[in-house]
C-alpha positions in Angstrom: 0.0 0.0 0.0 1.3 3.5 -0.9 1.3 6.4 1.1 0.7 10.2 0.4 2.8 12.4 2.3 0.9 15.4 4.2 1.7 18.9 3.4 3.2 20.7 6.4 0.9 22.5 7.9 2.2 25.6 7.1 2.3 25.3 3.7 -0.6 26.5 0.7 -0.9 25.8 -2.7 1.3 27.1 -5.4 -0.4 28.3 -8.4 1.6 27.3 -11.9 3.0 30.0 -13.7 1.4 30.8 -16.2 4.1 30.9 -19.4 3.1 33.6 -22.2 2.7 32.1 -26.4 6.5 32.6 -27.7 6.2 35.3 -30.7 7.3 33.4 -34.2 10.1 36.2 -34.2 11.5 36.0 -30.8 14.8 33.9 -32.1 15.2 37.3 -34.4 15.4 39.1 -31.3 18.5 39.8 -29.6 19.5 39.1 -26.1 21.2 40.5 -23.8 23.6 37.6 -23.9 24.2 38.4 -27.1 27.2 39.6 -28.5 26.9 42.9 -30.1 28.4 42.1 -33.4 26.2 39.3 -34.1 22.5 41.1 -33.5 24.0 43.6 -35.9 25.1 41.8 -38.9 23.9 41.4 -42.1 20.1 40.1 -42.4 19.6 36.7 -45.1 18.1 39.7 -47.4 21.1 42.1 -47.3 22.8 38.7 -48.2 21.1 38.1 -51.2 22.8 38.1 -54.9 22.7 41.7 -56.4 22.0 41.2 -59.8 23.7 44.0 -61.7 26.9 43.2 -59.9 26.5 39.6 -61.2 26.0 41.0 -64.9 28.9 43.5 -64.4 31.1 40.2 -63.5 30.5 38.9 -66.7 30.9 41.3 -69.0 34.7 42.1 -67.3 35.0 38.2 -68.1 34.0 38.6 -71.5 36.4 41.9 -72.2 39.0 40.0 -70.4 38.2 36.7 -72.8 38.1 39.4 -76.1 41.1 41.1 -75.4 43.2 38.1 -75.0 41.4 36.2 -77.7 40.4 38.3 -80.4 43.2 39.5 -82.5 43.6 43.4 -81.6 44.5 44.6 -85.1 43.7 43.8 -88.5 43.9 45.3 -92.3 41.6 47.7 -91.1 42.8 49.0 -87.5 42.1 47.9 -84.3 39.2 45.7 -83.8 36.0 46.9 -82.3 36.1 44.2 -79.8 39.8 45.5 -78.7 38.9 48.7 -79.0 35.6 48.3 -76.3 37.6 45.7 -74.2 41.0 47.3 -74.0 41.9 48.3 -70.3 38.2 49.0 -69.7 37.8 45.5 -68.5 41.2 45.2 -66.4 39.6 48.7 -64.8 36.2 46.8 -64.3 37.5 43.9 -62.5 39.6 46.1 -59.9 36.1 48.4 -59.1 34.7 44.8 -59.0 37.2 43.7 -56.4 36.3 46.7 -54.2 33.1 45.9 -54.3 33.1 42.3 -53.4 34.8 43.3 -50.7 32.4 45.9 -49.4 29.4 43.3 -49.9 31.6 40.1 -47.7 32.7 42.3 -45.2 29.4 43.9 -44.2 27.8 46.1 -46.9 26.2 49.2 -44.9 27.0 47.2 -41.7 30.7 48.3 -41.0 32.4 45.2 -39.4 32.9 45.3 -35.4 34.6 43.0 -32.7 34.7 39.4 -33.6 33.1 40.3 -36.9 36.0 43.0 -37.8 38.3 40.5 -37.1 36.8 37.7 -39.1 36.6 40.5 -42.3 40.6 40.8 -42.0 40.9 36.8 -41.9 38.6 36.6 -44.9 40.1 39.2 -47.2 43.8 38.4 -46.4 43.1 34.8 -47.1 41.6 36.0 -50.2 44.5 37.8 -51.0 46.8 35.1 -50.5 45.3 32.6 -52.5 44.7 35.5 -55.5 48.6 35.9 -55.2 49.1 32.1 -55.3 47.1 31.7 -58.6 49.3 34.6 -60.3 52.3 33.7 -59.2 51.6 30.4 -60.7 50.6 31.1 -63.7 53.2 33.8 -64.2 55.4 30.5 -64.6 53.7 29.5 -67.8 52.2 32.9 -69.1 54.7 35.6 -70.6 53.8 38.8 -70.7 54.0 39.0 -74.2 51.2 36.7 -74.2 49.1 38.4 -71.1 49.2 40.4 -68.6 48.8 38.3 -65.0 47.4 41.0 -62.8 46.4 39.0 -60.1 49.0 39.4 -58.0 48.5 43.4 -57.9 44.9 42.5 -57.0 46.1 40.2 -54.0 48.2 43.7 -53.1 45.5 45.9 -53.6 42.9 43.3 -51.5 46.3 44.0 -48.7 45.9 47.8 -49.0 42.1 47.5 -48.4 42.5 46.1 -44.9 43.1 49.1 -43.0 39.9 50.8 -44.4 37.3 48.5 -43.6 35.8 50.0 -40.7 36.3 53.7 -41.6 32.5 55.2 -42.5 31.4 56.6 -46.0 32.3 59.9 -45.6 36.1 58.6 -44.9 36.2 56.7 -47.5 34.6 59.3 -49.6 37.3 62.0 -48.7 40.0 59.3 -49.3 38.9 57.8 -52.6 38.8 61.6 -53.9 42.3 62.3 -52.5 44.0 59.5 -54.2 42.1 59.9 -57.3 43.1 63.3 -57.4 46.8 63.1 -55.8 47.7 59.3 -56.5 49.0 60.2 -60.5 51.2 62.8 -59.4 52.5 61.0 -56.4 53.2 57.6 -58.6 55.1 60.1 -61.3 57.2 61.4 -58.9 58.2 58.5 -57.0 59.1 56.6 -59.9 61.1 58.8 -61.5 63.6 57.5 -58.7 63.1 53.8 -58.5 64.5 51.2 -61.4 63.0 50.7 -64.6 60.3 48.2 -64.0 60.2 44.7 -65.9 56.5 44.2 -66.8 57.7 40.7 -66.5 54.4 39.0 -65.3 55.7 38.1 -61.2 55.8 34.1 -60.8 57.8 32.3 -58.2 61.0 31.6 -59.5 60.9 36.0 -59.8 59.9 36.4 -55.9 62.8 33.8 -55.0 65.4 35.7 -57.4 64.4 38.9 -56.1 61.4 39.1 -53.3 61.8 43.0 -52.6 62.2 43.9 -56.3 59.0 42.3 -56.6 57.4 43.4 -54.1 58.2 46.6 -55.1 57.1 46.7 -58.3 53.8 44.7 -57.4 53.1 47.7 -55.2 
């Protein structure tokens, strides 16, 4: 036979809480737990693909595939294709790479604490692997044939770190500085340093001579 134990007599009944519905929304809401950095990141829509940035991607590819394809001249001058593909598309690809950056590191969100330091993981990697590639195939492309730019992008993807949490009107006054002061700066700089190569940079240059290719990378 089982027993029931008494209450002591002091003792009265306990209502049950009673728990309110949980909102659909409430795991969109953050905590006070929270890190900062997280609740203020980038939301699955800012994340989405932007379309014309996918369209400029390819027509840079294209130029790039015309201008190293398409013979530049004929009987009758330069090609049209040359002619519309020439530099433009080199120029597109770097605005390109600024871009992508912006849009991985944050877009309108600038990065911040764990985030910030994640961004600087991400684009150096980036840069690393970009400089592998051209140094690699500046082994079996001349620059006769092509120009490997790559490895200038890994640099430039370098010089980008130190701006990524400085806010638009920063980067405004600094984009319009070097646009406006960077030409005059490179022409009197090199007027002092050696007569560059514009040998395309592969390994067996960065073992020969690692600062002169650093230098003229930069």
């Amino acid at each position: 036979m089982a027993y029931a134990a008494p209450n002591p007599p002091d003792s009265t009944p306990v209502a049950a809480p009673t728990l309110s519905p949980v909102s659909p929304n409430a795991a969109e809401i953050p905590h006070a737990c929270e890190p900062e950095t997280l609740a203020t990141g980038p939301s699955p829509a800012d994340r989405a693909r932007l379309l014309g940035i996918d369209v400029a991607r390819a027509l840079a590819v294209l130029g790039m595939v015309a201008v190293h394809l398409v013979p530049d001249a004929s009987g009758d001058g330069m090609s049209p294709a040359f002619i519309i593909s020439s530099g433009k598309s080199a120029a597109l690809f770097a605005v390109l790479a600024g871009v992508g950056i912006a849009l991985s590191t944050g877009r309108e969100h600038r990065p911040r604490g764990r985030r910030w330091l994640g961004s600087l993981a991400a684009v150096t990697v980036r840069a690393v692997l970009i400089a592998l590639v051209g140094l690699a195939l500046g082994l079996v492309v001349s620059s006769e044939r092509a120009d490997v730019i790559l490895v200038a992008y890994a640099a430039m993807f370098l010089l980008a770190l130190p701006l990524l949490r400085l806010p638009p009107w920063a980067l405004a006054i600094l984009a319009t500085a070097l646009a406006i002061g960077m030409p005059i700066l490179s022409h009197s700089l090199r007027r002092d340093l050696p007569l560059a190569t514009l040998a395309n940079p592969s390994f067996v240059t960065l073992a020969r001579d690692p600062a002169g290719t650093m230098l003229e990378v930069f």
